[in-house]
N, C-alpha and C positions, 0 to 999 in steps of 0.2 A: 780890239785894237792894241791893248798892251800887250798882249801875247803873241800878238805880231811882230809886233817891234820887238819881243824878246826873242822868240824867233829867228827874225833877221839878225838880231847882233850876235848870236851865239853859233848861227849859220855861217856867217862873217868869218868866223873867230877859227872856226873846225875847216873850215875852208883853206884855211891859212897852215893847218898843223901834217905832217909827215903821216902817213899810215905805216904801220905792221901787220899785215895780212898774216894770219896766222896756220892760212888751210887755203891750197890750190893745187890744181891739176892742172897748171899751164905744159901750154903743147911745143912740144922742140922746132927750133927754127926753121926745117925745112916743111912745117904742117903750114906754117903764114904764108907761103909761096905763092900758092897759087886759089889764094883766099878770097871768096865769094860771100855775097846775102846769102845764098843756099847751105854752103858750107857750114858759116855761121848758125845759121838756122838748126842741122841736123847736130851741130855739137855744139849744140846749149838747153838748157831744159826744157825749151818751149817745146823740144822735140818729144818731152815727156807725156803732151797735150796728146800726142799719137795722133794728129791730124795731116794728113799728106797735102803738101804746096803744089804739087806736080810743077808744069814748066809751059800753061799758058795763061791769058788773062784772067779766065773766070775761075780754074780752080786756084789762081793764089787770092781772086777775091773774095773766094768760098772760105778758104785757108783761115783769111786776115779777119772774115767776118765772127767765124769758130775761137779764135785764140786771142783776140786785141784787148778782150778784159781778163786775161789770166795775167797773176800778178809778175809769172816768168817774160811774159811778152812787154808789159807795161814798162818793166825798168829796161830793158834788152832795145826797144825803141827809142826811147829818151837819150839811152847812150848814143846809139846811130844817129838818131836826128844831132846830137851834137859834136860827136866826131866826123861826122861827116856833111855836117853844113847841110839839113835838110831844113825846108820848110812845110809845116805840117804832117799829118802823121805818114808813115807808109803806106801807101795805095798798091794797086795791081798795076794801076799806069809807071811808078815813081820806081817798081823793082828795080828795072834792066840798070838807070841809070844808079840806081845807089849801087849796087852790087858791079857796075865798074869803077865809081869814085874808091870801093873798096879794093878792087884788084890791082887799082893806080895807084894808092895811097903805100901798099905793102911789095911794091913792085923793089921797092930798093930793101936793102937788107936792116934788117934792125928797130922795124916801125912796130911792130907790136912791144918792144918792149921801152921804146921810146912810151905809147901811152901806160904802158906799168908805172914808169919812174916819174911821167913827168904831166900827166894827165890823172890817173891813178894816185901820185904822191906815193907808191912804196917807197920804201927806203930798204925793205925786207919781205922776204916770201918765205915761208915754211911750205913747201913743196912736197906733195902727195905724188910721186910717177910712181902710178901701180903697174904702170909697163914695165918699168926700170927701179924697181923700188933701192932707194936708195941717191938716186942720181939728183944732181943739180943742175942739170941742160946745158952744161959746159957753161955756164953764167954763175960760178962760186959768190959775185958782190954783191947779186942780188939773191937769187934760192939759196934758202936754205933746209938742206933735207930731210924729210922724219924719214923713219924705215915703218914700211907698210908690210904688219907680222901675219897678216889672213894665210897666206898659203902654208905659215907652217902647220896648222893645225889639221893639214891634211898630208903632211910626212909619212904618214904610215903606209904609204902606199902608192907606186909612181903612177897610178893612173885617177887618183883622188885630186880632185879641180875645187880652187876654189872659183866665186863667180865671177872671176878674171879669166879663167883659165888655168889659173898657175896651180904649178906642186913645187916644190924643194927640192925634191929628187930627180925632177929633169932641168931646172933651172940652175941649179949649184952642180948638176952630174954628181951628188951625191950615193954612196950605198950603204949606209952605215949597217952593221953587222946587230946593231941590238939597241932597243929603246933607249939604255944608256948612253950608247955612240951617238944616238942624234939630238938627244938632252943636252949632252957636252958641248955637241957642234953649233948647238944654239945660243948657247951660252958665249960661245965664241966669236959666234957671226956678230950678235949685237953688239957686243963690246967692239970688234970692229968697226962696224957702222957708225960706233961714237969715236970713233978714234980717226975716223974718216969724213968728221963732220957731219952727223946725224944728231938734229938739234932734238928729238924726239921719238917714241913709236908711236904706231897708226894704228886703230883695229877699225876694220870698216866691217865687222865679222856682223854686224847688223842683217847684211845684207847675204851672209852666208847661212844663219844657225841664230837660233834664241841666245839672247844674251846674259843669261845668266850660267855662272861655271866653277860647280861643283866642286869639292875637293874630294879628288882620286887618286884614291892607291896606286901607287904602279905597276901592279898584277893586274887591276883592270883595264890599267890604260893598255897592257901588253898585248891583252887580248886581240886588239887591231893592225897590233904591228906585222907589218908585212904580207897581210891578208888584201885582198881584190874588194875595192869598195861595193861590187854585187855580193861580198859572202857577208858581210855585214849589216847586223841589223840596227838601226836608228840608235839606238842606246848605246851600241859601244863606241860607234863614229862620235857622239859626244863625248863618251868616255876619254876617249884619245882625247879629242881638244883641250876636257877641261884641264886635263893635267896638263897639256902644252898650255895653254893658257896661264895657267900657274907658276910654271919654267919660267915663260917670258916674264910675268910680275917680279919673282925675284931676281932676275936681271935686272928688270928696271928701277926694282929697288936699290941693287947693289950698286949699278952705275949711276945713278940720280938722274933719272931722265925722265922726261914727261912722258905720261901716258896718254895721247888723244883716242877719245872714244865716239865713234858715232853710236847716237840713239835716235829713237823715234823711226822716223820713215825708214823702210827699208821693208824687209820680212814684218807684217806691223805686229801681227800677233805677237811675236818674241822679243819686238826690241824697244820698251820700255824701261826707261831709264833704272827704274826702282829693280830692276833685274838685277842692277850691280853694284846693288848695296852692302849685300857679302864681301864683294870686293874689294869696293872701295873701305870699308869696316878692315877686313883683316890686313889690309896695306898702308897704315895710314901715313908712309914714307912717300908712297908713290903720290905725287900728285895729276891726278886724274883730270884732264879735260874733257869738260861734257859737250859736245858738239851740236848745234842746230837747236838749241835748246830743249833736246829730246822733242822736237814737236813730232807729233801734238801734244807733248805730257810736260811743259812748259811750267807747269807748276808744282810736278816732280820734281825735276828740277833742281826748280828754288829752294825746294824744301831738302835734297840732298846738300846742297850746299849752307845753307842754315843750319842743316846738323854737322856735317865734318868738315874740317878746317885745310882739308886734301884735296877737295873737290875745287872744280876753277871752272867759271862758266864760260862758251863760246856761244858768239851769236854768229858764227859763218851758216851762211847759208839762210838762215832766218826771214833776211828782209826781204829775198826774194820769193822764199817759200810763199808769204804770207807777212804784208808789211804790217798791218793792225795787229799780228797775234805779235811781232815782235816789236811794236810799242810796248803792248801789256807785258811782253817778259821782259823787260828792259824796265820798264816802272817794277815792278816786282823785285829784281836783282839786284838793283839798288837798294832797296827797303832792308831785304833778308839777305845778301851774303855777309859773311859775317866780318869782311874787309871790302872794300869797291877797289882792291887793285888784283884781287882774279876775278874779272872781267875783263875778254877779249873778245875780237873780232879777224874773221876773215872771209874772205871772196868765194870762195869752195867753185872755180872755175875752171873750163878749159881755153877760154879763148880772152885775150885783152879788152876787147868790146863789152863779152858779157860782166869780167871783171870792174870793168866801167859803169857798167848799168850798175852793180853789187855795192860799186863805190856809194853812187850816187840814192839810189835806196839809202846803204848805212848812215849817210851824215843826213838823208831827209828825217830814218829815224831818230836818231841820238838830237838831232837838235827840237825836234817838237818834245821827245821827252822831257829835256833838261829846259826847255822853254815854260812847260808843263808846271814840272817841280818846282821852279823859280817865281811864277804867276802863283804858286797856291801859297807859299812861303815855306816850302819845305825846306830847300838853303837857297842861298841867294849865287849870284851874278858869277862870282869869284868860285864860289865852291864847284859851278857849272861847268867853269872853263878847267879846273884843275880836274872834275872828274875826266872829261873828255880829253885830256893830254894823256890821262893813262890810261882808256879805250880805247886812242886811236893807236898808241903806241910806247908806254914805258910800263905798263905792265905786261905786254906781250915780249918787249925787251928782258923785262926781270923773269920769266917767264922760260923765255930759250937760249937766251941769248947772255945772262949776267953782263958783264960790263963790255962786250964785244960789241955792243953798239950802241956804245955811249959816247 
């Protein structure tokens, strides 16, 4: 009963406070147009479940039967039911009409990001378009942009994809004449990017290539330049990266910008956080965001951030992966980072709704923690509410933002 009550009041309290989302993939204005339950459905992670809805009664009962205790489905529900005035859970009978309360609801211009501002509580987005990397969706007050650096590591060659699709060299119409020419031009481009409002870089390279990255001569890295990713064998396509890889560190060194890192899920074999402890070691300027709490290696982690004072933990994505594993890294994070103000959070979405479900997970997490802490007496009432004003948003402010959104 008292941990209820503590709880409620510290629920109350986060209730009440501004978010900074620190990681999302929100979709440009003209994606909400013509917005569906379907639509939703295929661009949000439940679609990760790989269960097909099809488009009559029984296989979306089949569908609801398959996906209704995955934790993507569980927060993604609770948002609908409450954006959308539903009573109990989604059924096969309740689709048609929820999915036109949706299509009425964003018929006028502006409603998805009406629940960002005002539903949501952002006050800021750190904005991931790997379509457009770079971009802030024509909305500068709200996104703010990281540059998402995956495809340069495949420069070497215009027909080298990363698994977006993208290369450098058809996307910039680049031709650079020699590994040096496109070293330089990188060098270039990012300092742009920050000069054009790029609150950070991105590596989502998890999901390309093992994440750990070598330090390479630039005789080996040459070796792939300008070679057909069929004449190349496994070893020097890393090759190439690790040295771009390293290009971009010391930019990011030079220009002081944040490094976000996804770990964990992705390619899993290679993308374990402890992969980039070289990295983070030989950088200790850059400060490093560890994304999704490397799960499943959540306790990596912790322990990276325990040992360097560069490391900054993010829990985007976390609460929905898996709301119990990011209780326990949130109880953890607290204990062993070696300050509580690199600890942040973001959405890691494409759609407002699922944004919403992300919301409503994080503050269920962060308040049963700090409810948690409170009830056992590890600090009390006041120290709870102060961590959580710099989770939900002044440490992700000091973070990308310095005093621009104070």
């Amino acid at each position: 009963m008292r941990q209820e009550k503590s709880y409620r009041q510290i629920r109350n309290f986060v209730d009440t406070l501004p978010i900074f989302s620190t990681h999302e993939h929100h979709q440009q204005d003209e994606f909400f147009t013509d917005l569906s339950l379907d639509k939703i459905l295929l661009n949000s992670y439940v679609a990760w479940c790989n269960v097909p809805f099809g488009d009559t009664e029984k296989s979306r009962a089949e569908y609801l039967a398959k996906v209704r205790l995955n934790s993507y489905f569980v927060w993604l529900e609770k948002s609908l039911r409450e954006l959308y005035h539903v009573d109990g859970k989604i059924t096969a009978q309740s689709w048609d009409e929820l999915s036109n309360r949706i299509s009425t609801a964003h018929a006028g211009p502006g409603f998805h990001l009406d629940i960002l501002r005002n539903r949501c509580r952002y006050e800021a987005v750190v904005q991931d378009s790997y379509w457009d990397p770079g971009s802030d969706l024509g909305h500068p007050d709200l996104f703010k942009p990281n540059f998402r650096i995956n495809m340069l590591l495949f420069g070497y060659h215009e027909e080298a994809m990363d698994h977006n699709g993208n290369n450098p060299l058809q996307w910039y119409k680049l031709k650079p004449g020699s590994l040096d020419d496109y070293t330089e031009w990188i060098r270039w481009k990012i300092r742009q990017q920050k000069e054009a409002g790029c609150v950070a870089l991105k590596s989502a390279l998890a999901y390309d290539r093992m994440i750990r990255y070598e330090k390479v001569s630039r005789a080996d890295a040459g070796r792939a330049f300008g070679r057909h990713p069929d004449e190349l064998r496994t070893e020097e396509k890393l090759a190439f990266g690790d040295y771009i890889f390293h290009t971009i560190c010391d930019a990011a060194e030079e220009l002081d910008l944040p490094f976000q890192q996804h770990a964990g899920l992705g390619i899993i074999r290679g993308s374990n956080p402890m992969n980039l402890e070289p990295v983070i070691a030989r950088y200790p300027r850059i400060r490093f965001v560890l994304f999704h709490g490397g799960y499943p290696w959540f306790h990596e982690v912790g322990g990276l951030a325990h040992n360097y004072a560069n490391v900054y933990l993010d829990l985007c994505w976390l609460p929905l992966i898996s709301t119990t594993a990011a209780v326990s890294a949130l109880h953890e994070y607290i204990e062993v980072a070696q300050t509580s103000d690199r600890i942040t959070w973001g959405g890691d979405n494409w759609t407002s709704e699922e944004s919403y479900g992300a919301v409503l997970a994080f503050k269920y997490v962060t308040s049963l923690v700090l409810s948690q802490k409170v009830e056992s007496g590890y600090f009390d009432t006041e120290d709870a509410r102060v961590f959580a004003e710099g989770l939900f948003y002044r440490n992700a402010r000091a973070l990308y933002g310095g005093g621009a959104f104070l």
